[in-house]
N, CA, C and O of each residue as an XYZ file, in Angstrom:
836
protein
N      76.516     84.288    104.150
C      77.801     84.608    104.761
C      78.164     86.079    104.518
O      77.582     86.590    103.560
N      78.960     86.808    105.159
C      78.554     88.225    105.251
C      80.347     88.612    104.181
O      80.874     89.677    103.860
N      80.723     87.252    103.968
C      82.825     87.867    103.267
C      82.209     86.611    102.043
O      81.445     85.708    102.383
N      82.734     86.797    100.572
C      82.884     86.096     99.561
C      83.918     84.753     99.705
O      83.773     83.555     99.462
N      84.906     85.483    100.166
C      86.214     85.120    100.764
C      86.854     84.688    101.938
O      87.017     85.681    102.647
N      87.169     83.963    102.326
C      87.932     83.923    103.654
C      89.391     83.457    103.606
O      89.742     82.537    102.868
N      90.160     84.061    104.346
C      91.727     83.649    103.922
C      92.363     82.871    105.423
O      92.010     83.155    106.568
N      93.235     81.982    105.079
C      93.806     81.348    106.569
C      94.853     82.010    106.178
O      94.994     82.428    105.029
N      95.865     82.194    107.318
C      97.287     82.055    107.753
C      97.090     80.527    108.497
O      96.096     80.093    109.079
N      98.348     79.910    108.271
C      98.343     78.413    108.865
C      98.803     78.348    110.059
O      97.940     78.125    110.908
N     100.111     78.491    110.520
C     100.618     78.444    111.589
C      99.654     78.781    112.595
O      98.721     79.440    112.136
N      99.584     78.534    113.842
C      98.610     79.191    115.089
C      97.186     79.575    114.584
O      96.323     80.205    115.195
N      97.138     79.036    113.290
C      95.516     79.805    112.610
C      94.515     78.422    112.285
O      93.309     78.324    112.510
N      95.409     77.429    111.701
C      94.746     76.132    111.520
C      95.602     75.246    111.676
O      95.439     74.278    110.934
N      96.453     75.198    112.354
C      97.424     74.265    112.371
C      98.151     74.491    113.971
O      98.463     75.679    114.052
N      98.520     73.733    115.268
C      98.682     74.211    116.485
C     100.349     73.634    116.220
O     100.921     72.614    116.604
N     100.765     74.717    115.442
C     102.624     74.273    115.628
C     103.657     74.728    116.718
O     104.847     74.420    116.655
N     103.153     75.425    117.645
C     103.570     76.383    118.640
C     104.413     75.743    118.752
O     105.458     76.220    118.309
N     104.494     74.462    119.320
C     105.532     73.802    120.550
C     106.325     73.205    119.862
O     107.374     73.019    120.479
N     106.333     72.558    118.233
C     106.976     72.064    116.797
C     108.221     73.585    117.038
O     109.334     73.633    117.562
N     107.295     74.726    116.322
C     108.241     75.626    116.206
C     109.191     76.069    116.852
O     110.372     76.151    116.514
N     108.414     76.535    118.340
C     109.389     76.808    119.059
C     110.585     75.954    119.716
O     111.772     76.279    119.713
N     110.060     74.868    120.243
C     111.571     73.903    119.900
C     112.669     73.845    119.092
O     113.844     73.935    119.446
N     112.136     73.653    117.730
C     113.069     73.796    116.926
C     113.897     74.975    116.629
O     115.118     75.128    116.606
N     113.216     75.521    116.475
C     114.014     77.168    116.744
C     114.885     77.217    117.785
O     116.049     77.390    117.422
N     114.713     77.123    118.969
C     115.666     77.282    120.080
C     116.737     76.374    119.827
O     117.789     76.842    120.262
N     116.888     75.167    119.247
C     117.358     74.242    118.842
C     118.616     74.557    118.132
O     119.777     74.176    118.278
N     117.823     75.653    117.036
C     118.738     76.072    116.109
C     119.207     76.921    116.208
O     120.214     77.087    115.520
N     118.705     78.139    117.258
C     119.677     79.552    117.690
C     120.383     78.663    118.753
O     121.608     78.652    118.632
N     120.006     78.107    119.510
C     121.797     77.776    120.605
C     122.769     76.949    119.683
O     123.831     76.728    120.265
N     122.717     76.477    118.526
C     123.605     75.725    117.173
C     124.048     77.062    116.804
O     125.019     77.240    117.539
N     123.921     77.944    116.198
C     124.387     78.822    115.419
C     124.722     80.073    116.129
O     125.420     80.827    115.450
N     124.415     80.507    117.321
C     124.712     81.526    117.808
C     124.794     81.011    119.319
O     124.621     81.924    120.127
N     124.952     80.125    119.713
C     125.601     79.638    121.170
C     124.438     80.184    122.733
O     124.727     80.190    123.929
N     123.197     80.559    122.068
C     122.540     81.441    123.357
C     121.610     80.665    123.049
O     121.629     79.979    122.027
N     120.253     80.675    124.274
C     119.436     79.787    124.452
C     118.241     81.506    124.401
O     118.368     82.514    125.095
N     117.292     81.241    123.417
C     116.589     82.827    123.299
C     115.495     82.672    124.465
O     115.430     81.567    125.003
N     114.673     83.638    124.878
C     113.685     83.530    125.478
C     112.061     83.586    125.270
O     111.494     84.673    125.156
N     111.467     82.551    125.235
C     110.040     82.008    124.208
C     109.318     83.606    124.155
O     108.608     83.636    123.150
N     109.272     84.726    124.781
C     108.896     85.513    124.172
C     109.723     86.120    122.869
O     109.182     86.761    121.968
N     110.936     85.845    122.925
C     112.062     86.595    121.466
C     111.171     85.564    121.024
O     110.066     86.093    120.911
N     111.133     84.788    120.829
C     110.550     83.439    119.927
C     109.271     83.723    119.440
O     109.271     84.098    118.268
N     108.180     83.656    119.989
C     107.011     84.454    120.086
C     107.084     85.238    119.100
O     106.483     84.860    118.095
N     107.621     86.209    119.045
C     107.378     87.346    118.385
C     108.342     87.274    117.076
O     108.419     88.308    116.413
N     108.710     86.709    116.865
C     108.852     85.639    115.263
C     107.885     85.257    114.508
O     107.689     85.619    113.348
N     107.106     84.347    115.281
C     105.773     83.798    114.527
C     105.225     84.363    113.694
O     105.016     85.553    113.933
N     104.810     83.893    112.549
C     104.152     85.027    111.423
C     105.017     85.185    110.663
O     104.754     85.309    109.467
N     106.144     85.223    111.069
C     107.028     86.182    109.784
C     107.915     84.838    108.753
O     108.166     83.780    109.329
N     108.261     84.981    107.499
C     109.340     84.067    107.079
C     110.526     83.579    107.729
O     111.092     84.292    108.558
N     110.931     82.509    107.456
C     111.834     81.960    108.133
C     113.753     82.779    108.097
O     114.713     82.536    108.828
N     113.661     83.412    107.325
C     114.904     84.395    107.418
C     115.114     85.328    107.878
O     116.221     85.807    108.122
N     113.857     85.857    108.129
C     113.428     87.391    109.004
C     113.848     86.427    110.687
O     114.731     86.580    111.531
N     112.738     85.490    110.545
C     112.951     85.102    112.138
C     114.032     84.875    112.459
O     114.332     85.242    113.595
N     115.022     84.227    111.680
C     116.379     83.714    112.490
C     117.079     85.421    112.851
O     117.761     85.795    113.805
N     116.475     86.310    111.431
C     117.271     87.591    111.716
C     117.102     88.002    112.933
O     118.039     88.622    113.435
N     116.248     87.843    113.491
C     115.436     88.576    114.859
C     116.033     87.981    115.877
O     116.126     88.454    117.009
N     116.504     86.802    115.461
C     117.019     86.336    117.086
C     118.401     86.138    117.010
O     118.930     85.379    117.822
N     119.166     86.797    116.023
C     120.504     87.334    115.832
C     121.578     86.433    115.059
O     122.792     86.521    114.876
N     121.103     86.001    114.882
C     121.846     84.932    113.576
C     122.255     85.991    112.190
O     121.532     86.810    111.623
N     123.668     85.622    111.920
C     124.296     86.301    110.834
C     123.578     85.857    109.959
O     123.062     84.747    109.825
N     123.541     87.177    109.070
C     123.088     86.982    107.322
C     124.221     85.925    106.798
O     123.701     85.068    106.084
N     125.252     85.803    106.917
C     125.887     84.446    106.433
C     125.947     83.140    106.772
O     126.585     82.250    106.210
N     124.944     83.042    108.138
C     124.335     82.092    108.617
C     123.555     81.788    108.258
O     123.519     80.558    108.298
N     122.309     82.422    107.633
C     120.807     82.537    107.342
C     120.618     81.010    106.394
O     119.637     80.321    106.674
N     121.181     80.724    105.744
C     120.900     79.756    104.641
C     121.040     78.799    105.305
O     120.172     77.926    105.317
N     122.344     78.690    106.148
C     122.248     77.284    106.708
C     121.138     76.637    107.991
O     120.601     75.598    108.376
N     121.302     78.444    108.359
C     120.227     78.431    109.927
C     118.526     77.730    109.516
O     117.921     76.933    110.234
N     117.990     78.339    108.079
C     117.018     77.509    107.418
C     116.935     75.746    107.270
O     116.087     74.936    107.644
N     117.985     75.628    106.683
C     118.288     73.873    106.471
C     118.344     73.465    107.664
O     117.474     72.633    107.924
N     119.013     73.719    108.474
C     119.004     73.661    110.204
C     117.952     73.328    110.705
O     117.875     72.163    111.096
N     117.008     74.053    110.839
C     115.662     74.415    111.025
C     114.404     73.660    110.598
O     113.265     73.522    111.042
N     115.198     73.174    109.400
C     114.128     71.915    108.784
C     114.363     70.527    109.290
O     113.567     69.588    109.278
N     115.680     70.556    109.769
C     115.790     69.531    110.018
C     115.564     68.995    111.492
O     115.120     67.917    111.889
N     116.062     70.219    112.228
C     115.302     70.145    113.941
C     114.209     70.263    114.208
O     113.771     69.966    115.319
N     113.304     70.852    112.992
C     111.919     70.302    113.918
C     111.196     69.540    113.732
O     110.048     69.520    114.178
N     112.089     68.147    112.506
C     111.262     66.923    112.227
C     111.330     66.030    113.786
O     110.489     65.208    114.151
N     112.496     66.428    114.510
C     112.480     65.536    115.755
C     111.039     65.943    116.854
O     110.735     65.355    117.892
N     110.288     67.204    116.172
C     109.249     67.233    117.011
C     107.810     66.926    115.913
O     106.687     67.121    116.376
N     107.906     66.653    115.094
C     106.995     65.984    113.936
C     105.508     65.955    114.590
O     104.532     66.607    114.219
N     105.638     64.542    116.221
C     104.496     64.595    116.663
C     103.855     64.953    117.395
O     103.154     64.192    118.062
N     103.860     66.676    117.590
C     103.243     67.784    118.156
C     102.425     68.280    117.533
O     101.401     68.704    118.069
N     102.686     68.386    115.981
C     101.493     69.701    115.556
C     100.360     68.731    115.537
O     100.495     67.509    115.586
N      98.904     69.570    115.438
C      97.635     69.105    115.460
C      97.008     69.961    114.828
O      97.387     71.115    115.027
N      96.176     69.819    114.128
C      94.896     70.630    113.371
C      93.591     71.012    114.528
O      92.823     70.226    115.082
N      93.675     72.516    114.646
C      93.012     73.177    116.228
C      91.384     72.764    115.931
O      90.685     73.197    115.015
N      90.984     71.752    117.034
C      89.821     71.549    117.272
C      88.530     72.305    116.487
O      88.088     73.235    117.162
N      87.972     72.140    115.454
C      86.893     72.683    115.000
C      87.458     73.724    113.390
O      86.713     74.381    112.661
N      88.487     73.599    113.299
C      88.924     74.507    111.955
C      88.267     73.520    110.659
O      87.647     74.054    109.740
N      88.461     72.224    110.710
C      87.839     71.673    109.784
C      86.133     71.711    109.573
O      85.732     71.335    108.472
N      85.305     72.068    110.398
C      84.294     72.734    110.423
C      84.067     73.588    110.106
O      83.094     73.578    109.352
N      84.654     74.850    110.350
C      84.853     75.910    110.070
C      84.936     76.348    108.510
O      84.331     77.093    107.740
N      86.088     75.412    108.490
C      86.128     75.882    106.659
C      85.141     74.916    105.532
O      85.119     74.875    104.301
N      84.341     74.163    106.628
C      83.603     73.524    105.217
C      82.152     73.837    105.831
O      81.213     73.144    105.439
N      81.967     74.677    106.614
C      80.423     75.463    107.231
C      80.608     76.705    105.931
O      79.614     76.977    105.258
N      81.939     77.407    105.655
C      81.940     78.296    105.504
C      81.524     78.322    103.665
O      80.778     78.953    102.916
N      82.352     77.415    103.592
C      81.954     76.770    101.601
C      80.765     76.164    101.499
O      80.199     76.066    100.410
N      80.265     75.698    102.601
C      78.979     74.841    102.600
C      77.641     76.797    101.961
O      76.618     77.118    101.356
N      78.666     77.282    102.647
C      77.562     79.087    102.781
C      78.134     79.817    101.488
O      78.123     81.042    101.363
N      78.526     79.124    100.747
C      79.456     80.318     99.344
C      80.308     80.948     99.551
O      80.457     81.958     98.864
N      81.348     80.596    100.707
C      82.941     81.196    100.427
C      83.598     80.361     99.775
O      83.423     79.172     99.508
N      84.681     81.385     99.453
C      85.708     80.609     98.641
C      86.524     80.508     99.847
O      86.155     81.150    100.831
N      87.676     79.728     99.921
C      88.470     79.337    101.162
C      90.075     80.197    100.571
O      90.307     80.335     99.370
N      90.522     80.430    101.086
C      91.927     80.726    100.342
C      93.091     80.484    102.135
O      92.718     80.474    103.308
N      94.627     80.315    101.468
C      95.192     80.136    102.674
C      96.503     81.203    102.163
O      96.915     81.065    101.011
N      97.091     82.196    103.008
C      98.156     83.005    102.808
C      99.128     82.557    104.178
O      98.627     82.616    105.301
N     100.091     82.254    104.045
C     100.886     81.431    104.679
C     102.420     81.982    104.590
O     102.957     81.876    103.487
N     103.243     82.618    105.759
C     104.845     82.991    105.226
C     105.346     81.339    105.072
O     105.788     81.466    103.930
N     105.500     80.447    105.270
C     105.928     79.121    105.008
C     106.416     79.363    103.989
O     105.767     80.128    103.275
N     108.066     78.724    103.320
C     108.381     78.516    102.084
C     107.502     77.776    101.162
O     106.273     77.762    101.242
N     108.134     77.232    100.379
C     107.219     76.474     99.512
C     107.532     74.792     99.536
O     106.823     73.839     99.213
N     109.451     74.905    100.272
C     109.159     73.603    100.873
C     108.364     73.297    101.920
O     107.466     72.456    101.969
N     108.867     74.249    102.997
C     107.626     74.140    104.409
C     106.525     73.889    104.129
O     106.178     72.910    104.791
N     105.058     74.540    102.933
C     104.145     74.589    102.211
C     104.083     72.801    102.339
O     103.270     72.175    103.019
N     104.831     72.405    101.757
C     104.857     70.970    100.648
C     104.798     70.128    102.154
O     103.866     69.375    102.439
N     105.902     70.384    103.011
C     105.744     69.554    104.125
C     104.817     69.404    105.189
O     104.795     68.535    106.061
N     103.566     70.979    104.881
C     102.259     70.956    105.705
C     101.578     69.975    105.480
O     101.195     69.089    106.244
N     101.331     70.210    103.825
C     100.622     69.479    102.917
C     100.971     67.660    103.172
O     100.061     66.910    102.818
N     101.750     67.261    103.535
C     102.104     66.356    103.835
C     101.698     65.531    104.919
O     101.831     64.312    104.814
N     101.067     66.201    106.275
C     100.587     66.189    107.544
C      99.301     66.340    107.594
O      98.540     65.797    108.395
N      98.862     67.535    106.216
C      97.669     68.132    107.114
C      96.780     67.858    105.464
O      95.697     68.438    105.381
N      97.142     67.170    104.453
C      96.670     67.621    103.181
C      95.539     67.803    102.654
O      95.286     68.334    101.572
N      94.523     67.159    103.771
C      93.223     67.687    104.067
C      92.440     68.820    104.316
O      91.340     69.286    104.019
N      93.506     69.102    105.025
C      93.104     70.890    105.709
C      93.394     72.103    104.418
O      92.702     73.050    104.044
N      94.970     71.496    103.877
C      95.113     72.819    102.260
C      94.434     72.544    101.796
O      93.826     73.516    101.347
N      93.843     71.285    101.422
C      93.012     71.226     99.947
C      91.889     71.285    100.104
O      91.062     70.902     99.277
N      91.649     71.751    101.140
C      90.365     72.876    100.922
C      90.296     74.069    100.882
O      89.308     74.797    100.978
N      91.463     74.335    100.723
C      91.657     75.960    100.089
C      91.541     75.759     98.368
O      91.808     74.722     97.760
N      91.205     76.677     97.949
C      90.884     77.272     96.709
C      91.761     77.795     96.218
O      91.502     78.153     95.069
N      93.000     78.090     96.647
C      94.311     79.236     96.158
C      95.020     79.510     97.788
O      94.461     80.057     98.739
N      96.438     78.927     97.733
C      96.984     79.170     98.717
C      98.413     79.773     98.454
O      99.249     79.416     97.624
N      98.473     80.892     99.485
C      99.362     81.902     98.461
C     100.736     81.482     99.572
O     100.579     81.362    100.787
N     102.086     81.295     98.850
C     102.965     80.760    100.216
C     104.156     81.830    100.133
O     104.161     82.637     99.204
N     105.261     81.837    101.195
C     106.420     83.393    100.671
C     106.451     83.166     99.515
O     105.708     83.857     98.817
N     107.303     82.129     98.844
C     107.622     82.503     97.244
C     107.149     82.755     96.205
O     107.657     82.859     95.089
N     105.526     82.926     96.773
C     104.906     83.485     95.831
C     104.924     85.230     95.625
O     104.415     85.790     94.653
N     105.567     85.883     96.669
C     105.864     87.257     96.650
C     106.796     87.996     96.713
O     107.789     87.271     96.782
N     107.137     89.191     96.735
C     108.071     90.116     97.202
C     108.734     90.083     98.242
O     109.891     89.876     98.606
N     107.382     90.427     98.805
C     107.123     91.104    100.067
C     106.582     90.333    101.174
O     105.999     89.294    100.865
N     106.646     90.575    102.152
C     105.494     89.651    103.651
C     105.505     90.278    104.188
O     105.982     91.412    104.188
N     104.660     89.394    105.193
C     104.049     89.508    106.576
C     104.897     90.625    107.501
O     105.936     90.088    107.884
N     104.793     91.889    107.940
C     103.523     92.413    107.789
C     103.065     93.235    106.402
O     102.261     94.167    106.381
N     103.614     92.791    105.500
C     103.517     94.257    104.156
C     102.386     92.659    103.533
O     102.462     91.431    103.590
N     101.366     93.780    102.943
C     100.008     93.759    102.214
C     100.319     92.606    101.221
O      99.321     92.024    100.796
N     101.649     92.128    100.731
C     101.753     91.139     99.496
C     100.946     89.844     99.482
O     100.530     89.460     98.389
N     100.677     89.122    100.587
C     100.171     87.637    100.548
C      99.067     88.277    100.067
O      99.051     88.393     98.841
N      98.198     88.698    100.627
C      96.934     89.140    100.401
C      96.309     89.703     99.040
O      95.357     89.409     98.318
N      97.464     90.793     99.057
C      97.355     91.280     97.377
C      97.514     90.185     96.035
O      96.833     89.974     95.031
N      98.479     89.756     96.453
C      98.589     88.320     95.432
C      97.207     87.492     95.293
O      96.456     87.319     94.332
N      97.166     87.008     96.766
C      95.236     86.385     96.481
C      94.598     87.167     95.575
O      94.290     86.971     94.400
N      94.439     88.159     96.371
C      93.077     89.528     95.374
C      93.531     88.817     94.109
O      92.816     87.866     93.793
N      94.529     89.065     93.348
C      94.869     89.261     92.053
C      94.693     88.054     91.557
O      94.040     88.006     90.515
N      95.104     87.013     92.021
C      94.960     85.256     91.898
C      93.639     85.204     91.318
O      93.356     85.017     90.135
N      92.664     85.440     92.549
C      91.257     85.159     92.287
C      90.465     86.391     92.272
O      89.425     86.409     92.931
N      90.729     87.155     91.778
C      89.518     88.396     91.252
C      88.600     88.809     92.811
O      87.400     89.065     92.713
N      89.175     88.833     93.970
C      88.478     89.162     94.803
C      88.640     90.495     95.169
O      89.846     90.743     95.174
N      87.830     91.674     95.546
C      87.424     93.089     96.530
C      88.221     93.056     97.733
O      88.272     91.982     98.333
N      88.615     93.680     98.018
C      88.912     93.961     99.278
C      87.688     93.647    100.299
O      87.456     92.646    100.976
N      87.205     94.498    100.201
C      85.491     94.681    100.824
C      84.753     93.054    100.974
O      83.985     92.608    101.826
N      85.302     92.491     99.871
C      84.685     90.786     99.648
C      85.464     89.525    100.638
O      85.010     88.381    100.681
N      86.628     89.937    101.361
C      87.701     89.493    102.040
C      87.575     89.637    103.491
O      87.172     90.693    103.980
N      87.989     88.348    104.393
C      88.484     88.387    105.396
C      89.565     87.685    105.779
O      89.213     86.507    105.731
N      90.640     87.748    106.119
C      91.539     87.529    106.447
C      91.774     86.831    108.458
O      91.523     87.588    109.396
N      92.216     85.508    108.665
C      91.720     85.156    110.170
C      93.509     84.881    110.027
O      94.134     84.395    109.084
N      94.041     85.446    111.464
C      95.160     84.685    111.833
C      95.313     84.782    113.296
O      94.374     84.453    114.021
N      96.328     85.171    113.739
C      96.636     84.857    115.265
C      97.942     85.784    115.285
O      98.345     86.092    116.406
N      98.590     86.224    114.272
C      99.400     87.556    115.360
C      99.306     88.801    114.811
O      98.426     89.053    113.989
N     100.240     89.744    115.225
C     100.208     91.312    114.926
C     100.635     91.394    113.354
O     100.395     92.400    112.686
N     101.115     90.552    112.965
C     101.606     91.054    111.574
C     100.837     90.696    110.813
O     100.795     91.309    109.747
N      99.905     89.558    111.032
C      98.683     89.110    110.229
C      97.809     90.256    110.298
O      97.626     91.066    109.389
N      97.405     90.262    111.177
C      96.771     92.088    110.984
C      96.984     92.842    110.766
O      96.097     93.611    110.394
N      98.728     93.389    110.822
C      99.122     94.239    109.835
C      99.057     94.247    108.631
O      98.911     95.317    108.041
N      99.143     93.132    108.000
C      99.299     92.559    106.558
C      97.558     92.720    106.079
O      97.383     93.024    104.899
N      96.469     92.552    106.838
C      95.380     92.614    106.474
C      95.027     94.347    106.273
O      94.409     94.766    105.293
N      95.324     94.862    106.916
C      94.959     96.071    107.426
C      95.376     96.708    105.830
O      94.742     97.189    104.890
N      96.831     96.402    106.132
C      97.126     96.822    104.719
C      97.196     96.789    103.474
O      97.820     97.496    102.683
N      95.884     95.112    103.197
C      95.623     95.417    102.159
C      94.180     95.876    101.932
O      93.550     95.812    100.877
N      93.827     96.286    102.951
C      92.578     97.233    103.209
C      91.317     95.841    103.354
O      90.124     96.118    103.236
N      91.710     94.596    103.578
C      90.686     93.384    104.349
C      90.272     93.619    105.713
O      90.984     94.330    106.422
N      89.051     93.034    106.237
C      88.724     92.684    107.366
C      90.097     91.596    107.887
O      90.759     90.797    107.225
N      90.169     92.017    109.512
C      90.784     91.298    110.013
C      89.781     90.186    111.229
O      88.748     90.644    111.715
N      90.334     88.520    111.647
C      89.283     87.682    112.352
C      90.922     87.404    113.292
O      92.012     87.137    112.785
N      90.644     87.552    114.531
C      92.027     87.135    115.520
C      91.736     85.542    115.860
O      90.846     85.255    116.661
N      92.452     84.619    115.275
C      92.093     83.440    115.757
C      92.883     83.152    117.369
O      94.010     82.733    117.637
N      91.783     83.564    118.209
C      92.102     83.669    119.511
C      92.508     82.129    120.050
O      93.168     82.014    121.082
N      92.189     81.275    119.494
C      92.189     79.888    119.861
C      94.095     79.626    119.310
O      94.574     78.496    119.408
N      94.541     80.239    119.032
C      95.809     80.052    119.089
C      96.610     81.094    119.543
O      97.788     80.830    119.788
N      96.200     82.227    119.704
C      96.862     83.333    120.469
C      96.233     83.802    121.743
O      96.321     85.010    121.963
N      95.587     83.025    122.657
C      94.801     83.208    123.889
C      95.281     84.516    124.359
O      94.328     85.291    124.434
N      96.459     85.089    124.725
C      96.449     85.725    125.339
C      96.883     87.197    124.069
O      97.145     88.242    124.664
N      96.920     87.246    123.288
C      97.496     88.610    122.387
C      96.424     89.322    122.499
O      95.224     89.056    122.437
N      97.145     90.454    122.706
C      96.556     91.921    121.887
C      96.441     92.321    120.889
O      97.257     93.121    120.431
N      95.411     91.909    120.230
C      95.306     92.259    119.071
C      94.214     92.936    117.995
O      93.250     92.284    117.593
N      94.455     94.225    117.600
C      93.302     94.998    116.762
C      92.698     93.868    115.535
O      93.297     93.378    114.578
N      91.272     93.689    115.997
C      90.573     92.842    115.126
C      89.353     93.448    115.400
O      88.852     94.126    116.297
N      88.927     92.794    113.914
C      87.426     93.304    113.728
C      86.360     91.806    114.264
O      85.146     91.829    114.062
N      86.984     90.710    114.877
C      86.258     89.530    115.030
C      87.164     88.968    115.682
O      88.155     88.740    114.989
N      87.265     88.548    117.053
C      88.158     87.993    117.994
C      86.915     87.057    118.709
O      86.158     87.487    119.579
N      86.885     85.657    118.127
C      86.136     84.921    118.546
C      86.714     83.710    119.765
O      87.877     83.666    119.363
N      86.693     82.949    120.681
C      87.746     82.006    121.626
C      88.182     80.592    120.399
O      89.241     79.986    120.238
N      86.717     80.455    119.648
C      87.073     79.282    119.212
C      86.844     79.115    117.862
O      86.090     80.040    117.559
N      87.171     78.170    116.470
C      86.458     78.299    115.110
C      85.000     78.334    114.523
O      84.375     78.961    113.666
N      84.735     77.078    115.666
C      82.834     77.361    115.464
C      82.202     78.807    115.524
O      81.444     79.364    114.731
N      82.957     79.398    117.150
C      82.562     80.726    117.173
C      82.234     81.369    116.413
O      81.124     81.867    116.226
N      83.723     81.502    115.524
C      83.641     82.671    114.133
C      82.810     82.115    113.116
O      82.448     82.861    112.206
N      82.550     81.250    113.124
C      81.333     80.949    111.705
C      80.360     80.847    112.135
O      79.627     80.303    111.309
N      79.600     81.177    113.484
C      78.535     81.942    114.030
C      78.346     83.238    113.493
O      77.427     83.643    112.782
N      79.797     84.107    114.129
C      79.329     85.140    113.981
C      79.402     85.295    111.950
O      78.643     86.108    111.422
N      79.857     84.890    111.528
C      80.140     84.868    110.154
C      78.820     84.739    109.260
O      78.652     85.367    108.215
N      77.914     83.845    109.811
C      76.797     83.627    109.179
C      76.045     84.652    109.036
O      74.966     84.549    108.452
């Protein structure tokens, strides 16, 4: 295998929550701020923690706490949407089967975390170290998830790849000086600077080998 390491982001990376999220979200900005947003404002949320996003789509900072609880609670009514994207479970056990370590960096709280784990607990626990917001400072796009891994598990930069599906995941890689992998199979149509933009998961552990 040509990385020691490989890191997920979950959302749109191993996990297909698109239509979970964005529901709920819209759900919860026409509750708290009376407007119905438009799935690109929405869109371009993804990736980031859940307080940044409500910030983005204009929800008061004295809203923010509740707009979260909100949020957890509107998108259990879409529960049976998300799916684990065709071939990721391959992917990550082709890749350990070859001597990576698996790791997952995720903005998800640490309840969100707990409630993946709940759905998908198959898919985390084959990570090796999964780094979630409260484990940092800083996020998506600033270098912290990543840096935290490094430090977690004694990994190189150089020894690292990092796979997600939007711009801030690659920002966040970039900046902690990792390879970036665009998991195109959840962002079909983005633009996005990657060093490995494969359509599907098998793909990338082709080219990975």
């Amino acid at each position: 295998m040509k990385y020691g390491y490989v890191v997920f982001d979950m959302d749109g990376t191993l996990i297909d929550t698109c239509e979970a999220i964005q529901q709920s979200l819209r759900d919860t900005i026409v509750m708290l701020t009376g407007k119905t947003p438009a799935k690109a404002e929405m869109r371009a949320t993804f990736g980031t923690p859940s307080d940044v996003g409500l910030k983005m789509l204009g929800v008061r900072d004295e809203d923010i706490q509740r707009g979260i609880l909100l949020w957890s609670e509107n998108i259990k009514k879409y529960e049976d949407t998300p799916r684990a994207f065709p071939g990721v479970r391959e992917l990550m056990d082709g890749l350990k089967a070859g001597g990576c370590r698996i790791g997952i960096a995720t903005s998800k709280n640490a309840a969100e975390l707990e409630h993946s784990r709940e759905q998908f607990g198959d898919i985390v626990s084959r990570a090796d170290c999964v780094i979630c917001a409260d484990d940092t400072a800083e996020h998506k796009p600033e270098p912290g998830p990543l840096l935290k891994y490094m430090e977690r598990t004694g990994a190189k930069p150089s020894e690292v790849l990092y796979v997600g599906d939007t711009v801030y995941d690659m920002q966040c890689a970039r900046g902690a000086g990792v390879d970036f992998a665009l998991a195109r199979w959840g962002n079909p149509d983005g633009r996005v600077d990657a060093d490995y933009d494969e359509p599907t998961p098998l793909a990338l552990l082709e080219k990975l080998r």
